[in-house]
N, C-alpha and C positions, 0 to 999 in steps of 0.2 A: 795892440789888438790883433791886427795882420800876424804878430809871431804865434799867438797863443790858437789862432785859426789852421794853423801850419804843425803844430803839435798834437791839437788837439787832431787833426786831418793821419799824421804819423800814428798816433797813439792806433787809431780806430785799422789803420790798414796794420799793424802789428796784430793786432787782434784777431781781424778778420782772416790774414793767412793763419796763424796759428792753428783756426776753428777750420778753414777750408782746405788743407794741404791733404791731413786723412781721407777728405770725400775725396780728393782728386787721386788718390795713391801716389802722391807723391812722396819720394826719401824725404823725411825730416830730420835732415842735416844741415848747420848753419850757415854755406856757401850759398846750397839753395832757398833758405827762407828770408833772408836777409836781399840777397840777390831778388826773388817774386818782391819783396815787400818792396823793395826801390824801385821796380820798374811800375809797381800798382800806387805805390806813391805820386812816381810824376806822372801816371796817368791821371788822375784825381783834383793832380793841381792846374791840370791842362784840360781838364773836362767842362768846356765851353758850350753851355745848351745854348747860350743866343745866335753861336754860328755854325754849331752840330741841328739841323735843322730837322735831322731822321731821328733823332733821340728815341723818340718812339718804337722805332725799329730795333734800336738796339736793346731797349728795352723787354720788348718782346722776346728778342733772340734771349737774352741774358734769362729770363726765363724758363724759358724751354730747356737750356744748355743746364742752367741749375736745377730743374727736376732731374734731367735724364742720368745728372752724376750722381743725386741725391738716388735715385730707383736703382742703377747700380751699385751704389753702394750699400745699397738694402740687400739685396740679392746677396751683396757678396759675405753679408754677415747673417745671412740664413732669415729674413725680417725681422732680428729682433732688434727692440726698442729700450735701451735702459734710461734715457733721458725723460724726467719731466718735461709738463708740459711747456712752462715756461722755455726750459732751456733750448729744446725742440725747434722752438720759433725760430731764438736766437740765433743756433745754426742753421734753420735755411734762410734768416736774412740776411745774414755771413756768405750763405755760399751765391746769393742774387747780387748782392755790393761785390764780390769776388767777380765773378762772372762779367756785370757790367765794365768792371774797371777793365777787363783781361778784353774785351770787344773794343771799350774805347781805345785800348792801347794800340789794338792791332787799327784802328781806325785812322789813329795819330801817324800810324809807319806806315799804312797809305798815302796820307796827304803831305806827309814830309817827302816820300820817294817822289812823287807826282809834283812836287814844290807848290803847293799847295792847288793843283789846277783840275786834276782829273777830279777829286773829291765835289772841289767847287762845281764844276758846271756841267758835272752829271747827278742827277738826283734822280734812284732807282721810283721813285715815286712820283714825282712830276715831270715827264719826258713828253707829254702830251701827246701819247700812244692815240691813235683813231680804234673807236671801242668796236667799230665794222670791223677794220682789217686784225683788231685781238681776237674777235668773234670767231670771225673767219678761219685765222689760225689754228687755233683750238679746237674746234671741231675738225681742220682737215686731219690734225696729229692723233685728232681721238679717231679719228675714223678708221689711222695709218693701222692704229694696234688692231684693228678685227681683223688683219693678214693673221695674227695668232689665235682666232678661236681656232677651239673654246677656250683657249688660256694657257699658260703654263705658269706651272713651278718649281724652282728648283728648289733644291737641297736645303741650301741654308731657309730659304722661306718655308722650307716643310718642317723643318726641324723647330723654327719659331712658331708656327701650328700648334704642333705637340707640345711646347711651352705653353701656348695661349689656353689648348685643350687637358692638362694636368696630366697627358700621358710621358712626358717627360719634366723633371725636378729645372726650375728657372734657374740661369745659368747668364754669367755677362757673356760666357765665347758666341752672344748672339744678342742682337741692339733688345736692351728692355723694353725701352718704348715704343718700339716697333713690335715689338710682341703684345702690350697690352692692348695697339691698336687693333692688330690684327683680331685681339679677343674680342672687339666692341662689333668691329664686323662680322665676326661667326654667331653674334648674339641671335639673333634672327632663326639662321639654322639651327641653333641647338634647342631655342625657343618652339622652333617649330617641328623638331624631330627629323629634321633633312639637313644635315651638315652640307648640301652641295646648293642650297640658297645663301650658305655665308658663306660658301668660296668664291660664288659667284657677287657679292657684296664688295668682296674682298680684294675681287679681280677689278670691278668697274669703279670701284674708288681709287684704284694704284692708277690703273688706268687715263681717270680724268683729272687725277691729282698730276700726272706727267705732263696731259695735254695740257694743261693750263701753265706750267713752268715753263714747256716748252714754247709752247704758240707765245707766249710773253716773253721769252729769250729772244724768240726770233726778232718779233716788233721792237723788242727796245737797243738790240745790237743794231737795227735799221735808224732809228730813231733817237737813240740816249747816245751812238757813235757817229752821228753824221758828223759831228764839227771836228773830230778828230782823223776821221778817212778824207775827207775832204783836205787834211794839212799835206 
């Protein structure tokens, strides 16, 4: 039963690169498919949700990471669509099972380098941050950025603009997803006829989306490394 579990697990990751190598631009040549399929194989067999306890996060990520290849890879064949709807599905459940295995892997070659210790007993989720001094943080680093009003931006962000805004043709020499964002916050401005309430949208969301990674950098380097400064 164990062997036919172990085939049937082979069968499915043969498959899955097969469908996912195109979204990745990867060469499909047999060094490398064979090569991805082994390493996403023993990822697979070694994917332990009862002592992977962030699963969820990887989850997550493996998500995001599979739209953002699925969107450029839309772009980069002009959007068009020759697949039914069925088979549609198919390949982005291919590229989400791709994606998670390719997280778990790099997961595994964490806890292997770390012998299995830095993995263990830090948990980016429960470090039992104090939610005053996360507060705290976060508002001083949001505060830091009004040294740059009214804002700035450069180049490559002006040029994802022009993406967002149909004055220039969508293109990957610039992150997709980060261009469709960028469109949801100029929605506002263009709704309202004043494109500089969604620069401004656009500015205080990069903005408080930094303070928040940042001020949470800082508390959990204090907090998620104390047992390791401390050796």
């Amino acid at each position: 039963m164990k062997m036919k579990r172990q085939i049937c697990k082979m069968f499915i990751v043969l498959l899955i690169t097969r469908i996912s190598l195109p979204y990745w631009l990867i060469p499909d040549t047999p060094v490398l498919y064979w090569g991805i399929a082994g390493v996403l194989a023993y990822s697979w067999c070694n994917f332990d949700t009862g002592k992977q306890k962030d699963k969820r996060i990887i989850l997550f990520v493996a998500l995001l990471l599979s739209g953002s290849v699925f969107s450029a890879y839309m772009v980069q064949n002009g959007f068009l669509i020759d697949d039914k709807n069925f088979v549609l599905v198919v390949k982005l459940l291919s590229l989400i099972i791709f994606s998670i295995l390719v997280l778990n892997c790099l997961y595994l070659l964490m806890d292997r380098l770390s012998c299995g210790c830095f993995i263990g007993k830090i948990d980016i989720t429960r470090t039992g941050i104090d939610a005053k001094k996360l507060r705290g943080s976060v508002v001083f680093v949001f505060l830091c950025w009004l040294l740059y009003y009214p804002g700035l931006i450069m180049a490559d962000s002006a040029n994802s603009i022009y993406q967002a805004l149909g004055i220039y043709e969508w293109s990957n020499h610039f992150p997709v997803v980060y261009s469709y964002i960028i469109k949801l916050c100029l929605l506002p401005g263009i709704l309202s006829g004043n494109l500089n309430i969604g620069y401004a949208v656009y500015t205080l969301m990069q903005m408080a989306v930094m303070a928040c990674v940042l001020g949470y950098a800082v508390c959990w380097i204090r907090k998620g490394f104390s047992w390791y400064i401390e050796q």
